[in-house]
C-alpha positions in Angstrom: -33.4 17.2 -47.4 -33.7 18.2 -43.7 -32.9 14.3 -42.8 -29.9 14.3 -45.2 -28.2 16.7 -43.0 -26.1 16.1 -39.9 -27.3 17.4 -36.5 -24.5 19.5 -36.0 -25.9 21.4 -39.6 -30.0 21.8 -38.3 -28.8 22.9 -35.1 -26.7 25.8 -36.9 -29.5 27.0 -39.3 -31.6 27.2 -36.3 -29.0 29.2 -34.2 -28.6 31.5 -37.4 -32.3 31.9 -37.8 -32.9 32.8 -34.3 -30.6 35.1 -34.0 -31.8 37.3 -37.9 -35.4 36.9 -36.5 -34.9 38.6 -33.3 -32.4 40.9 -34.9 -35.2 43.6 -35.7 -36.5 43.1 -32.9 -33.2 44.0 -31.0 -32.8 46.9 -32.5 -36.6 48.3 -32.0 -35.7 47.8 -28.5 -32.2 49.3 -28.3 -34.0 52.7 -30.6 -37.3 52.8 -28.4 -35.2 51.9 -25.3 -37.9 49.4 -24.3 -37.7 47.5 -21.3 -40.0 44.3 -20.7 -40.1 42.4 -17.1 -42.6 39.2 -16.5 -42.3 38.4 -12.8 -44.3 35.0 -11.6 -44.5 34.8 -8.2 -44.2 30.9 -7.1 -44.9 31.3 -3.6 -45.3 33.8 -0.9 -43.2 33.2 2.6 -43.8 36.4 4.4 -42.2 39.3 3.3 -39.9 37.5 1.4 -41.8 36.1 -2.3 -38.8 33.9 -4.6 -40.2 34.5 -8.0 -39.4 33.8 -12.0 -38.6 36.8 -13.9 -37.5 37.2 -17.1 -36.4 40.5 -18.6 -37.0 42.0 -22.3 -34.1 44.9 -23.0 -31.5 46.1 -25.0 -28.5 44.3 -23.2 -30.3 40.8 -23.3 -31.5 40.4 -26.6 -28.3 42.1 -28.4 -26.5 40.0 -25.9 -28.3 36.6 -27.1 -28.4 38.0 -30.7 -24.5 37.9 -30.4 -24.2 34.6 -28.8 -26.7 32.9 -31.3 -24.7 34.3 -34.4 -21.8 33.2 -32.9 -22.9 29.8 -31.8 -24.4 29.1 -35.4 -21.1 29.8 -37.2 -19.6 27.1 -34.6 -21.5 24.7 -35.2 -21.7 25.0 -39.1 -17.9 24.6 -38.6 -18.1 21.6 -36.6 -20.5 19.6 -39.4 -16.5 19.5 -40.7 -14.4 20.0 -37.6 -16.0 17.4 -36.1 -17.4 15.4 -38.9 -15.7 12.4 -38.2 -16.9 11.9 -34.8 -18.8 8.9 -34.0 -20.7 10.9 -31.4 -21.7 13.9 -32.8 -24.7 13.8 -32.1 -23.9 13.9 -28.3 -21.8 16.7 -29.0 -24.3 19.0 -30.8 -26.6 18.3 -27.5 -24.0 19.2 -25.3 -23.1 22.3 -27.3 -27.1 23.7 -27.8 -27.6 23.0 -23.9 -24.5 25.4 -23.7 -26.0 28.4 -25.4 -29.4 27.5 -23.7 -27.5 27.5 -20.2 -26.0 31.1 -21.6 -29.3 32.4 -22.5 -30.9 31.3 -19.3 -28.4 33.3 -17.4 -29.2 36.4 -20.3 -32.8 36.8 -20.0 -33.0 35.8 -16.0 -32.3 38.8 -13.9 -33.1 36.6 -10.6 -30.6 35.2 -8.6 -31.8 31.6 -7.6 -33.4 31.1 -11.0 -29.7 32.6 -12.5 -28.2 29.7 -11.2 -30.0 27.5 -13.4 -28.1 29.1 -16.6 -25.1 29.4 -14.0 -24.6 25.9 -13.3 -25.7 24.8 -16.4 -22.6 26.6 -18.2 -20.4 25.0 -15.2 -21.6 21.2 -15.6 -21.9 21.3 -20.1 -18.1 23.1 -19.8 -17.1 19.9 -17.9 -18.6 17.8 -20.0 -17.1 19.4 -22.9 -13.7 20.0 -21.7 -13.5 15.9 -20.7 -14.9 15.4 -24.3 -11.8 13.6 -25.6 -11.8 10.8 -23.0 -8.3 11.3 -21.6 -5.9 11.7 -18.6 -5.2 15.1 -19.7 -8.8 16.4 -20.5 -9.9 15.2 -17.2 -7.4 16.8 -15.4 -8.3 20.5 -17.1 -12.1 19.7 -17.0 -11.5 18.8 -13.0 -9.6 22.0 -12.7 -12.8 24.3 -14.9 -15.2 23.0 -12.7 -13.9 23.3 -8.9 -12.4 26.4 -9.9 -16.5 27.4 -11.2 -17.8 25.3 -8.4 -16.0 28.8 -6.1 -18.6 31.0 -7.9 -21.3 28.6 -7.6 -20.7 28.8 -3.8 -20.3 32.5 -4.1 -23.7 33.0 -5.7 -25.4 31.1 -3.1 -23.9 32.9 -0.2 -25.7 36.3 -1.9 -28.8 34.7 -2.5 -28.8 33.9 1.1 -27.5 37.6 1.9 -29.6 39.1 -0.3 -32.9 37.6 1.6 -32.9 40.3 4.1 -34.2 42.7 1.2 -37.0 40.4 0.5 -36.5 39.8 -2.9 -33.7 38.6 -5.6 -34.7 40.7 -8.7 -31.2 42.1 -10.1 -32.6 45.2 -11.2 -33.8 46.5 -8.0 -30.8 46.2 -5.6 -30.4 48.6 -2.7 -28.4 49.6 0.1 -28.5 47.5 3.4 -26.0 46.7 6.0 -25.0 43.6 4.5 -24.7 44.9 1.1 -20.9 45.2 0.8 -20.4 41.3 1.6 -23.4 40.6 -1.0 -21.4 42.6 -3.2 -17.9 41.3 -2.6 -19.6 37.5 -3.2 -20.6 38.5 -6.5 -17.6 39.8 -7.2 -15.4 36.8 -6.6 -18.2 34.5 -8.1 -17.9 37.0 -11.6 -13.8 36.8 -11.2 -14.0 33.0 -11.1 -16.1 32.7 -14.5 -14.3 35.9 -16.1 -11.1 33.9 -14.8 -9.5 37.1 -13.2 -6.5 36.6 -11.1 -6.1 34.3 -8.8 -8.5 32.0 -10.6 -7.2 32.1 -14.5 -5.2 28.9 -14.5 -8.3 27.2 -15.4 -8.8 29.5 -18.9 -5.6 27.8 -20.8 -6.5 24.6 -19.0 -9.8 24.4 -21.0 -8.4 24.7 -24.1 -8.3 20.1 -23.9 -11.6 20.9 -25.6 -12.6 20.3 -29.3 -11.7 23.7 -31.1 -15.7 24.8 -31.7 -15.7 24.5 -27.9 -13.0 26.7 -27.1 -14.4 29.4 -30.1 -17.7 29.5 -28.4 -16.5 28.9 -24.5 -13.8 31.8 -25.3 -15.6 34.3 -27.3 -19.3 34.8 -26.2 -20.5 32.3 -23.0 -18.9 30.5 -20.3 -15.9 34.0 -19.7 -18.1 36.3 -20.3 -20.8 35.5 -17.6 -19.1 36.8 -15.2 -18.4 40.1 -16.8 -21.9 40.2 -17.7 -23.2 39.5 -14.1 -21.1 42.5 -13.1 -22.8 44.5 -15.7 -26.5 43.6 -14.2 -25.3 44.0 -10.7 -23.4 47.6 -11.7 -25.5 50.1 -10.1 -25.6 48.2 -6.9 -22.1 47.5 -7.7 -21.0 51.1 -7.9 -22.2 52.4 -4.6 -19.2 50.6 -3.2 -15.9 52.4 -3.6 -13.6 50.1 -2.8 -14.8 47.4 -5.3 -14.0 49.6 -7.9 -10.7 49.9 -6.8 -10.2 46.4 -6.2 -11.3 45.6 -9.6 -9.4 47.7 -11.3 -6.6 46.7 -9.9 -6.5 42.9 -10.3 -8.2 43.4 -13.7 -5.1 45.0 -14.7 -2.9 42.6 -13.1 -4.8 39.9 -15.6 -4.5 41.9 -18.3 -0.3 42.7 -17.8 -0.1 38.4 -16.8 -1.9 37.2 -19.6 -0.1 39.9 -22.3 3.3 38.3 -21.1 2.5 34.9 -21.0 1.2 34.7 -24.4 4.7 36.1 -25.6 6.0 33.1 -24.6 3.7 30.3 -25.4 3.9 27.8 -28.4 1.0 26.1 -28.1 -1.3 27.6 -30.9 -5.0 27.3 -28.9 -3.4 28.8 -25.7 -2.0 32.1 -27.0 -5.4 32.6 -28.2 -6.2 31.8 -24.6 -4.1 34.0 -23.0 -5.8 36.5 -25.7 -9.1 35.9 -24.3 -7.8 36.4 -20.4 -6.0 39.7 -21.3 -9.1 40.9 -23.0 -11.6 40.1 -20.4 -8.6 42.1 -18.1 -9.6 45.1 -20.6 -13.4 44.4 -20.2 -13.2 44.0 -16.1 -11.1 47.4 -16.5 -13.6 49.4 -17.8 -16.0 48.1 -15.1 -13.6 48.9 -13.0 -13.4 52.7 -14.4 -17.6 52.9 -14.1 -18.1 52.1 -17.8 -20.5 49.2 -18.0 -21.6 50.6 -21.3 -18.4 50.1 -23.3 -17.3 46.9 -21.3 -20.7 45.5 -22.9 -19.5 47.0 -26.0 -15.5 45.8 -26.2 -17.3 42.1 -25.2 -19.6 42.2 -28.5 -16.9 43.2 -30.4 -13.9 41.0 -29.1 -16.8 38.5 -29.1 -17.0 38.1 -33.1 -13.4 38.5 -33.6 -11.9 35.7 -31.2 -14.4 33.2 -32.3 -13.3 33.5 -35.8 -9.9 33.6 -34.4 -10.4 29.9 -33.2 -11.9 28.9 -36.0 -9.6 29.7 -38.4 -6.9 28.1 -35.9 -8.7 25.3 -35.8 -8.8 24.6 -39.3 -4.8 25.3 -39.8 -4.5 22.8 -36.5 -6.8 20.5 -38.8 -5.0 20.7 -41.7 -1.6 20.0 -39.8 -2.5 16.8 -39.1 -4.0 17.9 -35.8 -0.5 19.2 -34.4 -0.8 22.5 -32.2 3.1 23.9 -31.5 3.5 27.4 -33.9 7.4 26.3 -33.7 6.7 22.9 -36.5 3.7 25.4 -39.1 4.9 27.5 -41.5 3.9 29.1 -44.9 0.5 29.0 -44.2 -0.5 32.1 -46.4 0.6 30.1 -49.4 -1.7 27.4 -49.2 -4.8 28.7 -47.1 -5.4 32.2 -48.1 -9.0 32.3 -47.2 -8.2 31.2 -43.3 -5.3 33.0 -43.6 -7.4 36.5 -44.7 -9.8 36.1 -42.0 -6.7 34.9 -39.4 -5.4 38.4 -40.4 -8.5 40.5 -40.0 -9.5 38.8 -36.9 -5.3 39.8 -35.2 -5.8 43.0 -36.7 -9.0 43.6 -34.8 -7.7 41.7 -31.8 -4.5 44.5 -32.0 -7.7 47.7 -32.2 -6.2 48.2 -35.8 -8.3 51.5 -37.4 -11.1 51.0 -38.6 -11.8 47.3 -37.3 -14.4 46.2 -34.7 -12.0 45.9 -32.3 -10.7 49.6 -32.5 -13.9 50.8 -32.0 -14.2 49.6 -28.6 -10.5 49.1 -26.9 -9.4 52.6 -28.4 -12.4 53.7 -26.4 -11.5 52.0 -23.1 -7.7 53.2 -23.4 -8.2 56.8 -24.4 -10.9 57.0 -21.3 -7.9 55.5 -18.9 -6.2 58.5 -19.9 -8.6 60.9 -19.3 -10.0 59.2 -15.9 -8.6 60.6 -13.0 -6.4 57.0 -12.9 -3.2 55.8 -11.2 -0.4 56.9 -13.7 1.3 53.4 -12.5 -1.5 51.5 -13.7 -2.1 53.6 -17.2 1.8 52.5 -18.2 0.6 48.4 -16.7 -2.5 49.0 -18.9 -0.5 50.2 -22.5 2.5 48.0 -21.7 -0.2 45.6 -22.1 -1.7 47.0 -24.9 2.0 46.5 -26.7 2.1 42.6 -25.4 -1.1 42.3 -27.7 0.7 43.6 -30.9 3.3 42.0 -30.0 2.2 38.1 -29.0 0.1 38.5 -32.4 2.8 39.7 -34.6 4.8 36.8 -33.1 1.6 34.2 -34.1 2.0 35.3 -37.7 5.3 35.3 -38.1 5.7 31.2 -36.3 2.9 30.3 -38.4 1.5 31.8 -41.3 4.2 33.5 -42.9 7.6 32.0 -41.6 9.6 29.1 -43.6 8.2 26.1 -44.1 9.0 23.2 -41.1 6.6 20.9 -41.7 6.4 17.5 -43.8 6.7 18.6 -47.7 4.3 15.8 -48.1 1.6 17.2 -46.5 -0.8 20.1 -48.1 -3.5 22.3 -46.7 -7.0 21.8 -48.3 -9.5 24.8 -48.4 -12.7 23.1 -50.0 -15.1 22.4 -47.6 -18.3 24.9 -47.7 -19.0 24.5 -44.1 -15.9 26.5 -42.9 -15.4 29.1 -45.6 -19.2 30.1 -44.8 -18.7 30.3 -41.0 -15.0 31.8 -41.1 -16.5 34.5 -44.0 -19.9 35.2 -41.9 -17.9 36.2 -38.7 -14.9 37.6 -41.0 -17.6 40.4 -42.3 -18.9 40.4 -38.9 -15.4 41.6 -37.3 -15.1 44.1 -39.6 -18.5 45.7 -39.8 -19.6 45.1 -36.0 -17.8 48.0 -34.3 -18.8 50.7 -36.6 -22.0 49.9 -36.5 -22.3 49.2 -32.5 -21.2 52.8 -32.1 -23.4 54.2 -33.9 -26.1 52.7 -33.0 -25.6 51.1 -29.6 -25.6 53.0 -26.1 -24.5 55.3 -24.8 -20.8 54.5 -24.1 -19.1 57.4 -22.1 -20.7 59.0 -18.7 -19.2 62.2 -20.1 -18.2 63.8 -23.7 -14.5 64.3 -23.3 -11.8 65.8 -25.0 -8.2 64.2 -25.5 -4.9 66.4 -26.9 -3.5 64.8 -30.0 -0.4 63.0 -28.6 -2.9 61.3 -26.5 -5.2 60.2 -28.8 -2.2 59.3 -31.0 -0.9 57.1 -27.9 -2.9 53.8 -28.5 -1.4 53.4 -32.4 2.4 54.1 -30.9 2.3 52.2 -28.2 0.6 49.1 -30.5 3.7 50.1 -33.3 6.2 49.7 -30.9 5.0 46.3 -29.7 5.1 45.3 -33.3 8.4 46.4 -33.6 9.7 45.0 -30.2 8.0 41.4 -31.4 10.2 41.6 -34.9 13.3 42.6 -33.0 13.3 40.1 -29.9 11.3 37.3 -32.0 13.5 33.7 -32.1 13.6 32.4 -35.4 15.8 29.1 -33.9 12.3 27.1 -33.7 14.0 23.9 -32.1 15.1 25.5 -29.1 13.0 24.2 -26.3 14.9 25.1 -23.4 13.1 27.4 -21.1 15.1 29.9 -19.3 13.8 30.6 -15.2 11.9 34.6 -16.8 10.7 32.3 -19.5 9.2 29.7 -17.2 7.6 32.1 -15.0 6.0 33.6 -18.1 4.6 30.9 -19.5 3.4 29.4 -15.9 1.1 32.3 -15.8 3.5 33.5 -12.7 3.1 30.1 -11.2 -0.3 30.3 -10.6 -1.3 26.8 -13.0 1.6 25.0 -11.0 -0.1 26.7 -7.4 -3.5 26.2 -8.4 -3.5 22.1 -9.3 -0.3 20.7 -7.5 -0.1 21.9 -4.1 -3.9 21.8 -3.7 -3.9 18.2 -4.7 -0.9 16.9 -3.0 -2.0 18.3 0.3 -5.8 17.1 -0.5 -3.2 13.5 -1.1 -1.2 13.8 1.9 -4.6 14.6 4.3 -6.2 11.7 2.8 -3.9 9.3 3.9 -3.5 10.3 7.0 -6.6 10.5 7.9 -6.8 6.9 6.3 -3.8 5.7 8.4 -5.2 7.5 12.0 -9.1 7.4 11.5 -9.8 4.5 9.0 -6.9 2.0 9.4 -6.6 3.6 13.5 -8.9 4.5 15.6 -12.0 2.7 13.8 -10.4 -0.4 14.1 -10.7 0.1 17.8 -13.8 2.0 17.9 -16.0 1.6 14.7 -17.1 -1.8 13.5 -14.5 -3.6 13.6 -13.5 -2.4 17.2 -17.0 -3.9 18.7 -16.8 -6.7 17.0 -13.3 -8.0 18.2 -14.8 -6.7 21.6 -17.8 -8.6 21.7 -16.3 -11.8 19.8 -13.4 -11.5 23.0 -15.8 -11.6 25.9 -17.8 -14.1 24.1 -14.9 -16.4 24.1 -13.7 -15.0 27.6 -17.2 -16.4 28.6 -17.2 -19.5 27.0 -13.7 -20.5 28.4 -15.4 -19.9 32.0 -17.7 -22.1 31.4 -16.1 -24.6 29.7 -13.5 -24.5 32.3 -15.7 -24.7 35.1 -18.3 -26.9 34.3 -17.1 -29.8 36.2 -16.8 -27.4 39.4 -20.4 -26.2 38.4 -22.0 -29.5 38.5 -19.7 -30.9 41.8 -21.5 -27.4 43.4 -24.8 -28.2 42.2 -24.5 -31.9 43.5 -23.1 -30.7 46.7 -25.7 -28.4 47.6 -28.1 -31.3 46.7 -26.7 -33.7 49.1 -26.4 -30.6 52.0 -30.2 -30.2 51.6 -30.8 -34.3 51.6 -29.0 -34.6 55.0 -30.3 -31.1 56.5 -34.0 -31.8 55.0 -34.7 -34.1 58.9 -33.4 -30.8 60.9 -35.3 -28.5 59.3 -38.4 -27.6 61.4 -41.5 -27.4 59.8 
């Protein structure tokens, strides 16, 4: 039986079994609060001993418990996504050395042996990103992975910071005199994975992968590692003021960007990307506020709901004879209403709807920027954003599932394959159930009990009303209008930073190559390199040669002139 199915299919059940056998186990830890550390010392130079340590506790093994539900849904999905795939095989590889690479980085609470899970989720995202062999993929994958390669550089500038304290063990950070550059290094190495501003023109750029890639890269791995290295490194973290601040700030700035941007996109996959950015804006907020807690808590949550938001757009993207523009679907709700359903349950999570996952945790987050001593500028940034997610999902729907029909009359939607109504249903109950019962069983969330007046707490559902009302007024229904207005553009260029982030860096990388070309390689090597010494050499051989060749007559007239001038002196010559 087990050799009758595909890889894609054992890889799943394993994934699904994993993660409901360490389930108990989870939550014994999360109750008892246990903590487990095994530390193997390789070598001892010194005062300074690099060791192997894995940790046991209630943030890793929920954390992988997540990651491995998730994962196994995605791939039971992909025995069909990706069913006719010649290479599928490949792909499952690629895909389980993903969530290793993500478990790695989990359980690992050492920086050198980190960036074994690290670079693992850097190098399998490239290879998954280029995965359809084209012009385009390799463009976006050559944009994921220099702009990871930053954080991979980051990393390794603290680990060589970090060697004045004699050891590289997360949990045990102190104070030195180095300690705010450590910090600021992991910071911008956690901003380039979380894809925080200015590195999030590589987020949308991803999406060139196959759809099961983008539900697992955009849910539970490669964008969350860096929130989740902030959430290790947050009580070292938090003895710096100013990177609080500075968090705060440009995690709001994402979150504002992204919100926009999405209102204005009509590519399918990327508004769900520009989801993802604005929601990792919320999670990087509430680090930003000192709540690692419920930033651990919104990324569970958001977690289940955005991968079965991919995967329910990558069925409809399947079923429309793989085309990806919201302007040419319509009527969906007609002829999927499973997808549909969980398409629905997953926006209305994604919008912190009551009583969904997703209002659990982002209600949270939102009524504690009210009652934080905060900015009142960035509280208005942080709810007009809150509105941009209402609205950009409202706006989804109504393209999509439930506007008039614009596509062939030919063509119909198909909903009989078990291996997507058993992964869409699984993380469907999942995105329903999840927050509730994170809450009550989870961590403790807030520093501090607080207490909000009524018009506050009543805040978050207005503000998320009136950005479904604002989508349903400004909507366009005129789907063939293509012309971008200059607001538009700037919208949907993520305010210029894709068009900054690959053209001018390449065309002056161009322009500096060939000048150096011109100047050093086709220039001054030809004089002075090999080519230089050669002509050289070759022209004082020849310069030689000619002497000789020229004088070889005057050479041998010399030679028999001093021959005769000894003959005739030889009788004067006393002896």
């Amino acid at each position: 039986m087990v050799t009758k199915l595909k890889s894609s299919s054992i890889s799943a059940i394993f994934l699904l079994l994993y993660s409901f056998t360490i389930f108990p186990v989870t939550m014994t830890f999360i109750m008892k609060e246990y903590v487990i550390m095994f530390e193997w010392t390789i070598v001892q130079l010194s005062s300074c001993a690099p060791s192997f340590i894995l940790i046991l506790d209630p943030v890793s093994l929920s954390f992988s418990n997540t990651v491995c539900l998730i994962s196994g849904c995605v791939m039971l999905f992909s025995s069909s996504y990706m069913s006719h795939d010649p290479f599928l095989k490949r792909f499952t590889w690629l895909v389980m050395l993903f969530v290793l690479s993500m478990n790695m980085l989990v359980f690992i609470p050492s920086l050198p042996a980190l960036l074994l899970g690290w670079d693992g989720l850097g190098i399998v995202s490239f290879a998954l990103v280029i995965y359809y062999q084209n012009m385009k993929s390799l463009g976006a994958g050559m944009l994921t992975v220099l702009a990871n390669r930053i954080g991979d550089v980051m990393i390794l500038i603290s680990i060589g910071l970090l060697v004045l304290q004699g050891h590289w063990n997360i949990m045990l950070m102190w104070d030195f005199h180095l300690s705010f550059w450590a910090g600021l290094t992991i910071v911008i190495a956690a901003m380039t994975k979380s894809a925080q501003i200015p590195f999030s023109s590589w987020l949308p750029a991803a999406m060139a992968a196959p759809t099961p890639v983008s539900a697992l890269v955009h849910s539970s791995t490669l964008v969350t590692a860096g929130v989740f290295l902030i959430i290790r490194f947050f009580p070292f973290l938090s003895t710096s003021k100013s990177f609080m601040t500075g968090l705060f700030f440009i995690s709001v700035l994402t979150l504002l960007m992204a919100g926009i941007g999405a209102n204005y996109e009509n590519d399918l996959k990327k508004v769900i990307a520009l989801s993802t950015l604005s929601q990792l804006g919320v999670m990087m907020m509430s680090l930003g506020m000192n709540m690692p807690n419920l930033a651990l808590f919104h990324l569970y949550t958001h977690a289940l709901f955005k991968a079965l938001l991919f995967l329910c757009a990558g069925t409809i993207i399947h079923n429309s004879l793989n085309n990806q523009d919201i302007r040419s679907m319509g009527m969906i709700y007609s002829q999927a209403p499973l997808t549909v359903a969980c398409m629905n349950i997953a926006n209305l999570s994604l919008c912190g709807a009551p009583f969904m996952s997703g209002f659990y945790s982002k209600d949270l987050i939102l009524e504690l920027a009210l009652f934080n001593p905060t900015n009142s500028l960035m509280v208005i940034l942080i709810f007009l954003a809150t509105g941009m997610t209402a609205a950009y999902s409202l706006r989804l729907s109504l393209c999509s599932l439930w506007g008039s029909k614009k596509a062939s009359p030919m063509h119909s939607k198909q909903e009989k394959d078990p291996y997507i109504n058993w992964a869409t249903t699984i993380l469907a109950t999942a995105a329903i159930v999840a927050g509730f019962f994170l809450q009550t069983i989870f961590l403790e969330f807030s520093p501090i009990p607080f207490i909000l007046p009524f018009y506050h707490k009543m805040l978050t559902i207005f503000v998320i009303i009136m950005g479904i009302f604002l989508a349903g007024v400004i909507w366009k229904s005129d789907s063939n209008l293509k012309i971008l207005n200059k607001f538009e553009f700037f919208c949907t260029t993520m305010w210029f930073l894709a068009p900054i982030s690959a053209q001018p860096l390449s065309k002056m990388s161009m322009i500096l190559g060939t000048k150096l070309m011109k100047s050093v390689d086709q220039g001054w090597l030809e004089i002075l390199g090999g080519q230089g010494s050669i002509m050289t050499l070759s022209s004082l051989a020849q310069k030689n040669q000619s002497i000789q060749v020229k004088s070889f007559n005057f050479f041998i007239s010399m030679m028999l002139f001093l021959s005769l001038m000894l003959i005739v002196s030889l009788p004067y010559i006393p002896l």
